[in-house]
C-alpha positions, -999 to 999 in steps of 0.1 A, spaced: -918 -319 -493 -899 -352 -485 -870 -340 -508 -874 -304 -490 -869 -321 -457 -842 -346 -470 -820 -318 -490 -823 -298 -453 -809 -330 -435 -780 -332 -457 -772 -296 -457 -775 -302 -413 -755 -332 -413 -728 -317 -436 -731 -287 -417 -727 -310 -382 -699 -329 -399 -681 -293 -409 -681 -284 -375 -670 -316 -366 -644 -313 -384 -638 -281 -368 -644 -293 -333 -617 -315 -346 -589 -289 -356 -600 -267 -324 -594 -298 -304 -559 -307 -320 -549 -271 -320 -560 -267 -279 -539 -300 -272 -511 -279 -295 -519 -251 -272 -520 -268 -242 -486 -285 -249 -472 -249 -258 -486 -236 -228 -470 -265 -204 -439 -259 -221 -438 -225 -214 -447 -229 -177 -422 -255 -175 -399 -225 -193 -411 -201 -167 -406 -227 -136 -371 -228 -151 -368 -190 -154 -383 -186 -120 -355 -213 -105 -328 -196 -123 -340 -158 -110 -344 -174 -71 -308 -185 -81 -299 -149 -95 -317 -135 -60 -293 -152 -37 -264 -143 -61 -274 -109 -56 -275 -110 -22 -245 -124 -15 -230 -99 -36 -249 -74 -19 -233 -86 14 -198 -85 0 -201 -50 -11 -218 -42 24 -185 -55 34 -162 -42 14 -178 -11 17 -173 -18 62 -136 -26 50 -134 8 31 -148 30 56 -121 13 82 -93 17 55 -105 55 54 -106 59 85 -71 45 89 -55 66 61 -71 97 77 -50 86 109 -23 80 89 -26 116 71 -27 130 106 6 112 117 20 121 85 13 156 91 27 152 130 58 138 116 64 164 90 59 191 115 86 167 141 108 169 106 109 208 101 112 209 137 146 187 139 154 204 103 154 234 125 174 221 154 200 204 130 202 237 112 209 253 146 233 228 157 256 231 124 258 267 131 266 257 167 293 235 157 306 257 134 308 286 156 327 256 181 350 246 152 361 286 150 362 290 185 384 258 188 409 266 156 412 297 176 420 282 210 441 257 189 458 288 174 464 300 210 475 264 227 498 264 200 514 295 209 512 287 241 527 257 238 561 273 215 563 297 246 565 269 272 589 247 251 612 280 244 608 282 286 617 244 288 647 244 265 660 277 282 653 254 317 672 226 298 700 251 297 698 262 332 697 228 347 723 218 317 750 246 333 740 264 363 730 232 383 758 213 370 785 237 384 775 237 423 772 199 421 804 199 407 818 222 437 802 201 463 818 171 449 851 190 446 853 205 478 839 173 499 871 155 481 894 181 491 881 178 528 881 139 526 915 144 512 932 171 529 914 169 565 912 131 564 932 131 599 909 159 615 878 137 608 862 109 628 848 78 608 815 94 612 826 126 596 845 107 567 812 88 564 786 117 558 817 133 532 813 106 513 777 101 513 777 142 500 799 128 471 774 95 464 749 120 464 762 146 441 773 121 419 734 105 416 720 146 414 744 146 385 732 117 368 698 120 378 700 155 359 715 141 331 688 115 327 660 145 328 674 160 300 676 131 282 643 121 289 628 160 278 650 157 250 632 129 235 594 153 232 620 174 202 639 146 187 625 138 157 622 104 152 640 94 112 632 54 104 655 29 89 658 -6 83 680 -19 117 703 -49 120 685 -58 153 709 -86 160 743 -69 151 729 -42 168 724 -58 205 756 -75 196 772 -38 198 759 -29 232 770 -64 248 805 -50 236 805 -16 247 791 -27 284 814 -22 315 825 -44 342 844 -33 378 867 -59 388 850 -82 408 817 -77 389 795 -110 378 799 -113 337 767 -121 330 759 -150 300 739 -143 269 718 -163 250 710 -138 218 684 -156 190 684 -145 155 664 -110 155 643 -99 127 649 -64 111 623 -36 119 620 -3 112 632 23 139 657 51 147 692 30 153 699 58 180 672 59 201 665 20 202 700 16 210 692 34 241 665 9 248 685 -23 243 710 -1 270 684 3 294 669 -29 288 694 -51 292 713 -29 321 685 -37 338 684 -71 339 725 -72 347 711 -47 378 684 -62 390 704 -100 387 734 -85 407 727 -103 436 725 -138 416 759 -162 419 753 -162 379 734 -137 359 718 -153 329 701 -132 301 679 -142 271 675 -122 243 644 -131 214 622 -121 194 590 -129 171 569 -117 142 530 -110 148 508 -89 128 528 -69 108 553 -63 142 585 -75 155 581 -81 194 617 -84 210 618 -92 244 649 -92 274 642 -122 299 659 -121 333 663 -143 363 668 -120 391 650 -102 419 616 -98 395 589 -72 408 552 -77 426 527 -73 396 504 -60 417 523 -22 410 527 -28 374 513 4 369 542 24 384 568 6 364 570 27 336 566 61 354 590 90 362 611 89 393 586 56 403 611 28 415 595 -10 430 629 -20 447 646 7 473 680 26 468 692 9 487 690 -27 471 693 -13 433 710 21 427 687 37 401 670 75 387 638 58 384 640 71 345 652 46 324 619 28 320 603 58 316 625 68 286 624 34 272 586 36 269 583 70 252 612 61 225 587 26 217 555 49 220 572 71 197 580 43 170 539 37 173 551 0 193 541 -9 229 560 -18 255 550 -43 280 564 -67 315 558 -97 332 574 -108 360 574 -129 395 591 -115 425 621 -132 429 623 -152 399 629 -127 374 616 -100 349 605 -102 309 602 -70 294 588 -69 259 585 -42 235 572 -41 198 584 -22 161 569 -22 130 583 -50 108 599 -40 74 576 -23 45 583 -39 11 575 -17 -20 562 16 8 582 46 10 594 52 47 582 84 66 596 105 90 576 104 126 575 142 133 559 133 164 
């Protein structure tokens, strides 16, 4: 019974060691367990940091997009205003399309209308010159003739009837004849001056200087007159018709003499310079000089600063000097002090090298 008893125990007590030993394992593999598990809620702590992380990163991305979608709904809104102002502006477009359309026909319809008033002006204007040169004539011959018989006959009763005549009679006589002589030249000088519209204008090279040299020879003195001195510079060439700026230097420099009459010596400079592609020549006097203040008369038609009296005179030559420099394409100009004198200054073009010349037609 003992051994019964004693086997038992063993059996029990290996059985109690056994699950000892099992106790054992179960208690090493729950620490295993438990480590695992603390690991993996220290993994999870870290996932769960890492998602509130991922949260706010969404968030804020969420609030960008909610702003950038704001932003796009203002940039939509603006490209629809934009569309409609396009659309406004294209419709403004056809609309001036229309009106330039219109106005090209307008100006077209202008441009005929004109090249047909031009065609009529023009024909106009042949009529009235062929009416001007057959005036020319007129004035050339049939005025000429009575003037001549006034001053004929008012000689022959000056001459023959002398001793029938009082001083006052012989007076007015001869004022007729001063006056018929100044209707003859002033008729002369109108001519001349219309003449110059037709001429047509032919350039060459001109001797300035040996060409005012010739007019000093060919003026004219009455006994008793002042010779005037000359002080000539060296004058450049220019281009010109030798004819017609001849006749400038002669009104030019008659002036001066005229208008320095009343000097005890007359004294006359004569110069020139080069300025932009122009020769300006000027004629400087010292004598009775004109009040700027009526410049703009100067170069007009019968328009005279000084009476008849003081300084015999048309009132054309300045005129005719200014159209012959207008045109040579120059420009004539004055300066002057009452009393002290008068410059006049007038500009040509200075030689061409290497350009063919060309006839001014007009």
């Amino acid at each position: 019974m003992n051994e019964i008893k004693s086997d038992g125990l063993i059996i029990d007590n290996n059985e109690l060691v056994f699950q000892d030993y099992e106790k054992e394992k179960r208690a090493e593999e729950l620490i295993i367990a438990n480590k695992e598990l603390a690991f993996q809620n220290q993994e999870k702590e870290k996932r769960a940091a890492e998602l509130i992380i991922a949260n706010k990163e969404l968030a804020f991305q969420n609030q960008e997009k909610e702003k950038r979608a704001a932003e796009l709904i203002i940039a939509n809104k603006e490209l629809a205003f934009q569309n409609v102002e396009k659309e406004k502006r294209a419709e403004e477009l056809m609309i001036a399309n229309w009106e330039l359309k219109k106005a090209e026909a307008d100006i077209h319809q202008l441009n005929e209308e004109l090249e047909q008033k031009v065609i009529e002006r023009t024909s106009q204007l042949e009529s009235a010159n062929k009416e001007l040169e057959s005036f020319s004539y007129s004035v050339s011959h049939d005025l000429r003739a009575p003037i001549r018989a006034i001053n004929a006959y008012t000689k022959i009763l000056i001459e023959e009837f002398s001793e029938k005549l009082d001083t006052d009679g012989t007076k007015v006589l001869l004022s007729i004849m001063r006056n018929a002589i100044k209707m003859g030249e002033l008729i002369d000088d109108l001519l001349a001056f219309s003449k110059l519209g037709r001429k047509q204008v032919a350039l060459s090279e001109i001797n300035m200087t040996a060409l005012v040299n010739l007019v000093r020879e060919e003026l004219l003195f009455d006994d008793g007159e002042i010779i005037p001195e000359f002080h000539v510079s060296m004058l450049p060439s220019a281009e010109g018709d030798q004819s017609l700026i001849k006749q400038v230097w002669i009104n030019l420099i008659s002036n001066a003499i005229k208008y320095s009459k009343y000097n005890s010596k007359i004294h006359i400079v004569i110069g020139a310079c080069e300025k932009d592609n122009q020769v300006v020549y000027y004629v400087k006097d010292y004598g009775a000089g004109f009040d700027m203040q009526y410049y703009d008369k100067l170069f007009g038609v019968f328009q005279r600063l000084h009476s008849q009296e003081e300084f015999e005179g048309t009132g054309i030559g300045l005129a005719i000097v200014q159209k012959i420099i207008h045109r040579h394409n120059g420009t004539i100009w004055a300066e002057s002090t009452l009393n002290e004198g008068a410059c006049f200054y007038f500009s040509l073009p200075a030689i061409k090298t290497g350009i063919q010349r060309i006839n001014l037609l007009n």
